[in-house]
GUTI-349646 format. One record per residue (C-alpha): residue number from 1; x, y, z; residue in three letters. Coordinates in Angstrom, 1 decimal, always signed. Layout:
BEGIN
@seq NUM x X y Y z Z type ALA
...
END
This chain:
BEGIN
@seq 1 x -11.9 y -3.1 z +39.8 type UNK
@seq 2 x -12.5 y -1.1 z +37.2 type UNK
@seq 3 x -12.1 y -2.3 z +33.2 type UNK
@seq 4 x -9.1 y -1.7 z +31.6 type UNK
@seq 5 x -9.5 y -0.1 z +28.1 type UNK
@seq 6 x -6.9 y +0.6 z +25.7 type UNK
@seq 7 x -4.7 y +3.7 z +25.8 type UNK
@seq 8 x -4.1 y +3.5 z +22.0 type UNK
@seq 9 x -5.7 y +2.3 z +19.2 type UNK
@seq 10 x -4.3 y +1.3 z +15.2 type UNK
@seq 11 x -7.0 y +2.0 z +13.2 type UNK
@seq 12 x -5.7 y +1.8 z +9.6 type UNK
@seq 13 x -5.3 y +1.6 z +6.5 type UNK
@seq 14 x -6.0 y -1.5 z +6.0 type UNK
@seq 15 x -3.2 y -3.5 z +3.8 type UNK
@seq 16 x -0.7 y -0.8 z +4.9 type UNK
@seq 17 x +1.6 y -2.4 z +7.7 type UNK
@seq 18 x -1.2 y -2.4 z +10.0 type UNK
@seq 19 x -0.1 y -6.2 z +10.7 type UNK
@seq 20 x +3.7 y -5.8 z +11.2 type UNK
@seq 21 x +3.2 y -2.5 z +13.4 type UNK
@seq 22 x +1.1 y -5.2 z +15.6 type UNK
@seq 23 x +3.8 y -8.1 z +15.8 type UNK
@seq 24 x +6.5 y -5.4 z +16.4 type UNK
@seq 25 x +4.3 y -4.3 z +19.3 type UNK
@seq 26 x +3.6 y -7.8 z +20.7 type UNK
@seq 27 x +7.0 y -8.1 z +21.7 type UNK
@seq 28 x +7.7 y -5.1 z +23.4 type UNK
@seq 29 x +7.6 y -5.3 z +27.4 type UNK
@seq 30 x +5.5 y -2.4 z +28.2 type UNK
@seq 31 x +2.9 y -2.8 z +25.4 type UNK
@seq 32 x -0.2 y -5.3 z +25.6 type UNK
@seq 33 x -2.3 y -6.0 z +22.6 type UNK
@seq 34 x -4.6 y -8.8 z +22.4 type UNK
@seq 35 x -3.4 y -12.2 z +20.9 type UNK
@seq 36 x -6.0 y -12.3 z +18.1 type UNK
@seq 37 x -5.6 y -9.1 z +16.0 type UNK
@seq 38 x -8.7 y -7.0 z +14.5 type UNK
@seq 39 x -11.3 y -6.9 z +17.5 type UNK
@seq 40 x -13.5 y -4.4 z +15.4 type UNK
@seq 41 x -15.2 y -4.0 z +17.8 type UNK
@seq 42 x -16.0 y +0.1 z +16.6 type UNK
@seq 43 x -17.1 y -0.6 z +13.3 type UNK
@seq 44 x -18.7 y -3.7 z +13.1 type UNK
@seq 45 x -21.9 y -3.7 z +13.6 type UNK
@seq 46 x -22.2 y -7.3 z +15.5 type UNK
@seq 47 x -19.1 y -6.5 z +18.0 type UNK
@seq 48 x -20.6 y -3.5 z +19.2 type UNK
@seq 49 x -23.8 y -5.1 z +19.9 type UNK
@seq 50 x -22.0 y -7.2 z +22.2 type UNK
@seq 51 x -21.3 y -4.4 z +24.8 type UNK
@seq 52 x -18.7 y -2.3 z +26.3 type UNK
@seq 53 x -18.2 y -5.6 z +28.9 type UNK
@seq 54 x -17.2 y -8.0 z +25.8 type UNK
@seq 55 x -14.6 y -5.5 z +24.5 type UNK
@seq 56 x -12.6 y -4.7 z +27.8 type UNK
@seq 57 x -12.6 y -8.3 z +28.5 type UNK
@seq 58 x -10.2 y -8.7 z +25.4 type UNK
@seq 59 x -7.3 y -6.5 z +27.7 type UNK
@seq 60 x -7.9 y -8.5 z +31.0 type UNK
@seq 61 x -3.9 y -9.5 z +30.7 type UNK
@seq 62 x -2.8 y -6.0 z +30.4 type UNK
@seq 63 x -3.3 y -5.0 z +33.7 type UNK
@seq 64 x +0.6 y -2.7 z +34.8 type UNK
@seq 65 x +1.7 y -2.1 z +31.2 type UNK
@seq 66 x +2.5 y +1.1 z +30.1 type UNK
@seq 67 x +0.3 y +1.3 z +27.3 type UNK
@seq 68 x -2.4 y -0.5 z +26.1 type UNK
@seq 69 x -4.0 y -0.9 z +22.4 type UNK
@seq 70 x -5.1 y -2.9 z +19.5 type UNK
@seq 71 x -5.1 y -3.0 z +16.0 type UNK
@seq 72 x -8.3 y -3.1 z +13.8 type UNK
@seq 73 x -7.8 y -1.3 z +10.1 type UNK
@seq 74 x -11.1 y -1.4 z +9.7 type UNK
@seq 75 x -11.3 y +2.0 z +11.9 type UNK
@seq 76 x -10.1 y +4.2 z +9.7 type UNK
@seq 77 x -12.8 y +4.4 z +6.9 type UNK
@seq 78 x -16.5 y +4.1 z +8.1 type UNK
@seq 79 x -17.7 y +7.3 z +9.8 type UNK
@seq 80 x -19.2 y +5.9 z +12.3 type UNK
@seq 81 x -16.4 y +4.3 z +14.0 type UNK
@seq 82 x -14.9 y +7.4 z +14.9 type UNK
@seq 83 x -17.4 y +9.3 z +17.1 type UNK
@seq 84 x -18.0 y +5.9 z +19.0 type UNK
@seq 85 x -14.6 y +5.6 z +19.7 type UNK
@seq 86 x -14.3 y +9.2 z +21.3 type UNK
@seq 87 x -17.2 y +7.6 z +23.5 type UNK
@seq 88 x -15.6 y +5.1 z +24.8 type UNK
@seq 89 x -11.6 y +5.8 z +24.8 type UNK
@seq 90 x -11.7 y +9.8 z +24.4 type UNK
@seq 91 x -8.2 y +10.3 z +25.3 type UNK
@seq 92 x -6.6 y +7.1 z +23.2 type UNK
@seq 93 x -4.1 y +7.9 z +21.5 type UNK
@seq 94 x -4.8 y +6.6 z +17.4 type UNK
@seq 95 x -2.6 y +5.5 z +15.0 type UNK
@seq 96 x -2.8 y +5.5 z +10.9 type UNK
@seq 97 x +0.1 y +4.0 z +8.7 type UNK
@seq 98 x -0.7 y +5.2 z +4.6 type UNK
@seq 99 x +0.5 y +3.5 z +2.1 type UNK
@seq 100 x +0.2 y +4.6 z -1.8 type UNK
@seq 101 x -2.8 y +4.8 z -2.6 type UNK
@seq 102 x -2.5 y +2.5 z -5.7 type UNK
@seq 103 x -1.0 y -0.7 z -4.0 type UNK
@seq 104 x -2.9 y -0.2 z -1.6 type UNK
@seq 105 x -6.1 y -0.4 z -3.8 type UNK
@seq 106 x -4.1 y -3.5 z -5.6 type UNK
@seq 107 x -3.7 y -5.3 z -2.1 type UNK
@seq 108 x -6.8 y -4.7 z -1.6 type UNK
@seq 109 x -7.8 y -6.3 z -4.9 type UNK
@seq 110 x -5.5 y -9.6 z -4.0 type UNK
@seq 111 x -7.1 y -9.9 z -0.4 type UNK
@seq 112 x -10.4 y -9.9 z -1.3 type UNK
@seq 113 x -9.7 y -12.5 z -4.8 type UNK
@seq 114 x -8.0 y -15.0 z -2.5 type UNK
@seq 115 x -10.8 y -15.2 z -0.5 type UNK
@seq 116 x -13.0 y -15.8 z -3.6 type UNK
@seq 117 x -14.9 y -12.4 z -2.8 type UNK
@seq 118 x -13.6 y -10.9 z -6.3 type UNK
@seq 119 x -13.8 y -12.4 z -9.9 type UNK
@seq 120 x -13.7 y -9.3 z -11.9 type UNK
@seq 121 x -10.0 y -8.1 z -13.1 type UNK
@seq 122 x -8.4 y -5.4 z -11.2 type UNK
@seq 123 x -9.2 y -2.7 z -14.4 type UNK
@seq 124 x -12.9 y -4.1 z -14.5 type UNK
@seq 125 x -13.2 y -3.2 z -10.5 type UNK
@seq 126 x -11.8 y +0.1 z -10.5 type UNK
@seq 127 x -13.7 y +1.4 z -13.9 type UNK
@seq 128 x -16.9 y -0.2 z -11.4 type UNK
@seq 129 x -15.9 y +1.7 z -8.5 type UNK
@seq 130 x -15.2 y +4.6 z -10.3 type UNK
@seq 131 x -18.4 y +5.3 z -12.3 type UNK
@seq 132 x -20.7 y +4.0 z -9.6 type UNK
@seq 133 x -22.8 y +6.7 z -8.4 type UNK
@seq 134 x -25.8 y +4.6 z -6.2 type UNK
@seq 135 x -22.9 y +4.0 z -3.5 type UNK
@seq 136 x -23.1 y +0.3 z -3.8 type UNK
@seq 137 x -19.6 y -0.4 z -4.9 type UNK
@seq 138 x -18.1 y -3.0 z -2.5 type UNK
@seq 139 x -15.1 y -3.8 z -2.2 type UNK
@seq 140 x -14.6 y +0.1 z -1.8 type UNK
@seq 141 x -10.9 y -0.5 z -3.3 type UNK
@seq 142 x -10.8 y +3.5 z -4.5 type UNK
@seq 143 x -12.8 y +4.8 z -1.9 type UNK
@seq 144 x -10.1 y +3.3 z +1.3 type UNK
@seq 145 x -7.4 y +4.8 z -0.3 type UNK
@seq 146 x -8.3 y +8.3 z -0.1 type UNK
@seq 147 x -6.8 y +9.0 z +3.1 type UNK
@seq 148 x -7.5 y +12.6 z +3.7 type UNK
@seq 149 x -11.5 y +12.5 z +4.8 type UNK
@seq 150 x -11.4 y +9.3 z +6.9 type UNK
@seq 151 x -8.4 y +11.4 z +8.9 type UNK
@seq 152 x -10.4 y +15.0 z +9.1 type UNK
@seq 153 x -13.5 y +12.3 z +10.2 type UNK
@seq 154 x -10.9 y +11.2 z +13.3 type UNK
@seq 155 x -10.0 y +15.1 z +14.3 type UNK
@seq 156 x -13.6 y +16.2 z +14.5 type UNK
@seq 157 x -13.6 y +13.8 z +17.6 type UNK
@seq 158 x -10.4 y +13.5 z +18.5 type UNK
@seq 159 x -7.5 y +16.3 z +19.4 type UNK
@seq 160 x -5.1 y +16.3 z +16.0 type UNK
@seq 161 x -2.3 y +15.7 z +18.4 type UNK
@seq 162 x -3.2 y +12.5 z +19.8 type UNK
@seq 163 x -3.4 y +11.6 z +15.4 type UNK
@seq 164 x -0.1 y +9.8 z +14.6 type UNK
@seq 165 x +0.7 y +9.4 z +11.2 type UNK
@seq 166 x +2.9 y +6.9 z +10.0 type UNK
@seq 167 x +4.1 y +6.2 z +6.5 type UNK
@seq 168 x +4.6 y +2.8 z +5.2 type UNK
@seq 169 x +7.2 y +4.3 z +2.5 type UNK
@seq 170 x +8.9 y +5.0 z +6.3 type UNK
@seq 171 x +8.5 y +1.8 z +7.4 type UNK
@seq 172 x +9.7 y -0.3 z +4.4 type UNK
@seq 173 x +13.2 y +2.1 z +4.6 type UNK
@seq 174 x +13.7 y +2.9 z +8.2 type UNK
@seq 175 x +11.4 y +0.4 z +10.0 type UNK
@seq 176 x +13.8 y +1.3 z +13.2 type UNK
@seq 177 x +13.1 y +5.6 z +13.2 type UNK
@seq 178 x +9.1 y +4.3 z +12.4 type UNK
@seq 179 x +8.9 y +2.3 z +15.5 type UNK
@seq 180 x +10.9 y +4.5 z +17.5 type UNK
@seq 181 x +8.4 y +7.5 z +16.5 type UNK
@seq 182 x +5.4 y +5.2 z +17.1 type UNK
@seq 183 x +6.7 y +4.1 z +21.0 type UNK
@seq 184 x +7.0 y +8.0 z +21.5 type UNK
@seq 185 x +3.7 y +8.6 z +20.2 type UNK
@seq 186 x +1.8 y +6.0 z +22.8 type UNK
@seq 187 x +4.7 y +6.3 z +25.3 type UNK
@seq 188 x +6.7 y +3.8 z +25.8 type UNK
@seq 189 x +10.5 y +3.3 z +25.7 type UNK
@seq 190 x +11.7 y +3.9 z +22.3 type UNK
@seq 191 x +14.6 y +2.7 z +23.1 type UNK
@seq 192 x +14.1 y -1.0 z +23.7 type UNK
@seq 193 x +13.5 y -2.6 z +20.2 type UNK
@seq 194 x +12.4 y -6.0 z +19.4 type UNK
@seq 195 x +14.0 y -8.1 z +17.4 type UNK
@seq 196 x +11.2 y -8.7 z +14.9 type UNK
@seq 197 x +11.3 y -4.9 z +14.2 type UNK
@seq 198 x +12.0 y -4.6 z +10.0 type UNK
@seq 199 x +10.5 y -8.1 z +9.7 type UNK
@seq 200 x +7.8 y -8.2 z +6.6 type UNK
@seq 201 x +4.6 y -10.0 z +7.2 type UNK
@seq 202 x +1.6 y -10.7 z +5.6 type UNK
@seq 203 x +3.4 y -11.3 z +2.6 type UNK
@seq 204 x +1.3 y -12.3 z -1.1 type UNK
@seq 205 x -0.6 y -15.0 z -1.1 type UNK
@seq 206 x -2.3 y -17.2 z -4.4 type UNK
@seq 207 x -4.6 y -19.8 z -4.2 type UNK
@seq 208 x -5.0 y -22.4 z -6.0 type UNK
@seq 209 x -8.3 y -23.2 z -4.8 type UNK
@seq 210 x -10.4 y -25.8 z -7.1 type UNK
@seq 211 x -13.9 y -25.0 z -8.1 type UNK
@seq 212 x -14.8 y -27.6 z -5.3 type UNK
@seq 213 x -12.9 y -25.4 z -2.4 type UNK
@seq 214 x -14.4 y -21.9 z -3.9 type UNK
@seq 215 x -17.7 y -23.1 z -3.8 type UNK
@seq 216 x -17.1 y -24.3 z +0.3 type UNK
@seq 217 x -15.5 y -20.5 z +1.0 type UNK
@seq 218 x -18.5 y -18.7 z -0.8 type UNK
@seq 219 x -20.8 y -19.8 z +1.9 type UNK
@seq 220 x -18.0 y -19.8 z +4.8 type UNK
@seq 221 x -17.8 y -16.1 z +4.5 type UNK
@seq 222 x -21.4 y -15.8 z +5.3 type UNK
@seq 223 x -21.0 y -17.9 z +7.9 type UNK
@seq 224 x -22.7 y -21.4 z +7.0 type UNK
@seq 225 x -19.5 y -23.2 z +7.5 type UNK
@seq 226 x -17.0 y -23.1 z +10.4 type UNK
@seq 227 x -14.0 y -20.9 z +10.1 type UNK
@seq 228 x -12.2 y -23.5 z +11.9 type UNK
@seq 229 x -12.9 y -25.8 z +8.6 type UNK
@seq 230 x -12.7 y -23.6 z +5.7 type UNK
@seq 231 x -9.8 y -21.8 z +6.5 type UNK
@seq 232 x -7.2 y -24.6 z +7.2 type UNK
@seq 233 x -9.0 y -26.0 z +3.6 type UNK
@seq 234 x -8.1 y -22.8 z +1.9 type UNK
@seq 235 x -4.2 y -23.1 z +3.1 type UNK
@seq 236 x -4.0 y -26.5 z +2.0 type UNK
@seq 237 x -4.4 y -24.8 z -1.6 type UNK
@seq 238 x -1.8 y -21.4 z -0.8 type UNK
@seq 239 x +1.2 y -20.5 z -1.6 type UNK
@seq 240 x +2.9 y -17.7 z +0.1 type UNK
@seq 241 x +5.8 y -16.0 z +0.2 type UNK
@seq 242 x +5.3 y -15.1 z -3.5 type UNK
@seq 243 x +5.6 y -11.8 z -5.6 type UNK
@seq 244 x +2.4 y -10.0 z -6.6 type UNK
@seq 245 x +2.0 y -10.6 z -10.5 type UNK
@seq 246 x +2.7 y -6.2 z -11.6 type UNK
@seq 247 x -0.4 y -3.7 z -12.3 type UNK
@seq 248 x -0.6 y -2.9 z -15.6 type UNK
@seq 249 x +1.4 y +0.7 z -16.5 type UNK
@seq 250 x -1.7 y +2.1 z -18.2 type UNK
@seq 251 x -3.3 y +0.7 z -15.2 type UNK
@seq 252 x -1.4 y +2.4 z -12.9 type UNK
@seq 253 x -0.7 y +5.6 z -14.5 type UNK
@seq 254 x -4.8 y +6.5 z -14.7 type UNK
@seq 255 x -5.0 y +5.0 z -10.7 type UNK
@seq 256 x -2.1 y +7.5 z -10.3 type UNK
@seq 257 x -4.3 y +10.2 z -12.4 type UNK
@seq 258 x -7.1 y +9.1 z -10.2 type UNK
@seq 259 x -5.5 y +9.6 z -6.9 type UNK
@seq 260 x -3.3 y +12.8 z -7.6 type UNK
@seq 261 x -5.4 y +15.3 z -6.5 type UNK
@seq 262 x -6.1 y +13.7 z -3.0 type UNK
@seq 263 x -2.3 y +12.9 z -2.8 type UNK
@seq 264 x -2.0 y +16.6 z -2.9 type UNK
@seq 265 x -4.1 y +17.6 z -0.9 type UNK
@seq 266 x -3.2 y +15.1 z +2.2 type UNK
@seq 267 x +0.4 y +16.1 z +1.4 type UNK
@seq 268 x -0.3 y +19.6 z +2.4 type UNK
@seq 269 x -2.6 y +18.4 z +5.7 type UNK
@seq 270 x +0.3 y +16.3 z +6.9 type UNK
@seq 271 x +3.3 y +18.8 z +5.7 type UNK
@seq 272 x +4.4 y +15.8 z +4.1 type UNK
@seq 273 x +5.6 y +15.6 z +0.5 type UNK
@seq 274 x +4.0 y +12.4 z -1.1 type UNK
@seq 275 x +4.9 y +13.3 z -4.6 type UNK
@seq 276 x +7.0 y +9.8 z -4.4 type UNK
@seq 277 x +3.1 y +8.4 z -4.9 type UNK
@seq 278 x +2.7 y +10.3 z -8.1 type UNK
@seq 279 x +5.1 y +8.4 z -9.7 type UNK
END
């Protein structure tokens, strides 16, 4: 028997809806995604190592749906992931959600500080990022949120018309037309709707980790500890459900400034007006 591979693919941006997209598809009865979200399996570096036979085994279970797919944001922005895609599932069809560039960036931010990866205030990381000119600026907040050359990256190795683009302006206001248009797009029913459809997940998080608990995560995320132990540790110390504390206006107006001229230019690729970003 041949492997089954997946007939679609969500491949970003991260922090953009990638997450509720996924849920939404979980429950509809002719899509299969994996249980565990994020395989990677294109753009990190230790996945792919594993082999073509470690990746298809992840869609086992899918064997008579309709369509086929996973979810890993972390498509979208290296350049490699792209061309080793079109190797493997040429005729997938991909999926991108886009969110404003500036919360995006922020979410991106909040992520990576409640995970202890980020002690510098949001203003100190993107006057970092910004004047960095030796390419080692990670977390590449900026650099994820301009949309329009990861996309072109995706159409030199895959047809434009298997490229859906969603919004997550869309999303938030009609999430019922944005799932519709995506079950079109990797053809399935549109009209069966789940009822999580419109649901919000991965909602902000804060941590009140103690010195203690940041000093266990630091080594975690490099692997030394279990992620079975220092994540349920990290929860004990979370509270969710909570609004992000506000960017700064002077903040946001120059991340606006920053961002306009790629806004303009991806408005004019998509034949979209995003001038709701600009403002």
């Amino acid at each position: 028997m041949d492997p089954i591979l997946p007939t679609f693919l969500i491949v970003g941006a991260a922090k953009s809806g990638t997450s509720s997209l996924w849920h939404y598809l979980r429950e509809h009865p002719d899509v299969y995604v994996p249980a565990g979200k994020e395989i990677n399996f294109f753009s990190d570096e230790a996945n792919f190592s594993r082999g073509l036979d470690w990746y298809t085994s992840h869609f086992k279970s899918g064997a008579g749906k309709k369509a086929i797919g996973e979810a890993s944001p972390s498509y979208l922005f290296p350049v490699e992931a792209a061309p080793r895609m079109a190797s493997v599932v040429p005729k997938a069809r991909l999926v991108a959600i886009l969110r404003n560039p500036v919360d995006r960036a922020y979410s991106h931010f909040l992520h990576a500080r409640y995970y202890a990866m980020e002690r510098r205030s949001f203003r100190q990381a993107f006057e970092d990022e910004r004047q960095a000119t030796d390419g080692r600026r990670w977390p590449f907040y900026l650099a994820f949120s301009r949309y329009l050359s990861q996309l072109v990256n995706l159409t030199q190795h895959f047809r434009r018309e298997q490229l859906k683009v969603l919004l997550f302006d869309d999303l938030a206001a009609n999430p019922l037309e944005t799932f519709r248009t995506l079950c079109l797009h990797i053809g399935v029913d549109p009209t069966i709707i789940p009822s999580n459809v419109g649901q919000i997940t991965n909602t902000y998080r804060e941590s009140r980790a103690t010195p203690l608990l940041r000093l266990l995560i630091r080594p975690a995320l490099g692997g030394k500890i279990p992620l079975k132990i220092w994540l349920p540790m990290l929860r004990l110390f979370t509270r969710e459900g909570l609004s992000p504390p506000p960017i700064e206006p002077d903040l946001r107006h120059d991340l606006m400034e920053y961002f306009a001229e790629d806004n303009a230019k991806l408005g004019a690729w998509l034949d979209r007006d995003l001038s709701i970003w600009n403002k």
